[in-house]
C-alpha angles and dihedrals in degrees: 000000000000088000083054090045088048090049092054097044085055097046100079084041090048091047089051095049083052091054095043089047092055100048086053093055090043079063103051096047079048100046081042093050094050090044088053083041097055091041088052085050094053088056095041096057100088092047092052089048090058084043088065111040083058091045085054086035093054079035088062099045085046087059098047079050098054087045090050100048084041080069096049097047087056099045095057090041076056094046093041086049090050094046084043093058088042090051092057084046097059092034083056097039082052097050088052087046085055105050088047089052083046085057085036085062101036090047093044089051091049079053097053096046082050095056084045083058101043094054100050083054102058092042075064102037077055097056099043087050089056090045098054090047093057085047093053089041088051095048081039091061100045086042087056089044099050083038085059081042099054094042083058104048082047087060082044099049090043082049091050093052091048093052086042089059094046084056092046092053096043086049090066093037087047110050095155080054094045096105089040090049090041090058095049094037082053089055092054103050085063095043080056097042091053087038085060087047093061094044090050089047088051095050093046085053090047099054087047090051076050091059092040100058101037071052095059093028086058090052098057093052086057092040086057093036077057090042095054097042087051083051094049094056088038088062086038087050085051099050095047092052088054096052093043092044086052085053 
């Protein structure tokens, strides 16, 4: 029992020289590891140091590429500013474009209701010009009829003074007739005298057809100066719709 004693009194002893022992072994694997370390390291310098000039050597050419690509970086921030202020050119340059093409539209409009117009106004200029020919054909018929008239009251006039002169003559040649001659005569020469009258009024109302149709004739000159002038803007209308359409 005292052995046993013995043997439990050196256990905890005998646990704390294993550890120490451990521990000491711990320290030499790991003395041994650093010295094989540090002799690893020894060989390993010059290779570190080759390591190195290529890592300043790939260093370097970074470097040329960062400056590189720096240019370029600002050579396209050059080119983006200078598409930038070109943009705003043309955006502007448009906006102008679009307000012409606004004008364009406005003025083509204003055009079109004057066409509208134009046209209205020769459909009407048309009619009044028929009109007025049927009017002149009209004047031109009654002219040609009191011109007939008058040629005929001439041959009766020239008639009457023939007659006149018969009487005259067998006035003389009749003198027991003579009161009875005188009367008729007398009659005649009334007849004559209102048929004078009626000469003269003839003549008065065919100068004023005359008038009257150099009048209308005049008119429609003017109706045909107006008409030409309507047809030359309307060309001109026309010309400047076609321009205007090929904008």
């Amino acid at each position: 029992s005292t052995i046993q004693k013995q043997r439990e009194a050196f256990q905890p002893l005998v646990a704390e020289l294993q550890d120490a022992d451990k521990e000491l072994s711990d320290i030499v694997v790991a003395h041994q590891s650093d010295h094989l370390s540090w002799e690893g390291n020894g060989r390993k310098i010059p290779t570190l140091a080759e390591q190195c000039n290529i890592l300043k050597n790939e260093v370097n050419k970074r470097n040329e590429t960062i400056k590189s690509l720096t240019l370029k970086l600002d050579k396209m921030s050059q080119e983006i500013t200078d598409a930038t202020i070109q943009r705003q050119a043309l955006e502007k340059e448009n906006q102008s474009l679009e307000h012409d093409v606004l004008e364009l539209s406005i003025k083509r409009g204003q055009l079109q209701a004057k066409e509208r117009m134009l046209l209205a106004m020769l459909k009407m200029k048309d009619e009044v010009i028929l009109e007025r020919i049927d009017h002149i054909t009209k004047f031109t018929t009654k002219f040609g009829q009191l011109a007939s008239a008058l040629h005929a009251a001439k041959i009766e006039k020239l008639s009457l003074n023939k007659e006149n002169e018969d009487l005259k003559v067998r006035l003389r040649d009749l003198t027991p007739e003579a009161g009875m001659l005188k009367d008729h005569l007398s009659e005649k020469v009334k007849e004559n005298k209102k048929q004078h009258e009626e000469i003269a009024h003839l003549k008065e109302e065919n100068s004023s057809l005359r008038e009257e149709a150099a009048i209308a004739v005049d008119r429609v000159r003017r109706q045909d100066q107006l008409l030409k002038s309507a047809k030359t803007k309307q060309a001109q209308t026309d010309t400047e719709l076609s321009r205007l359409r090929q904008v």
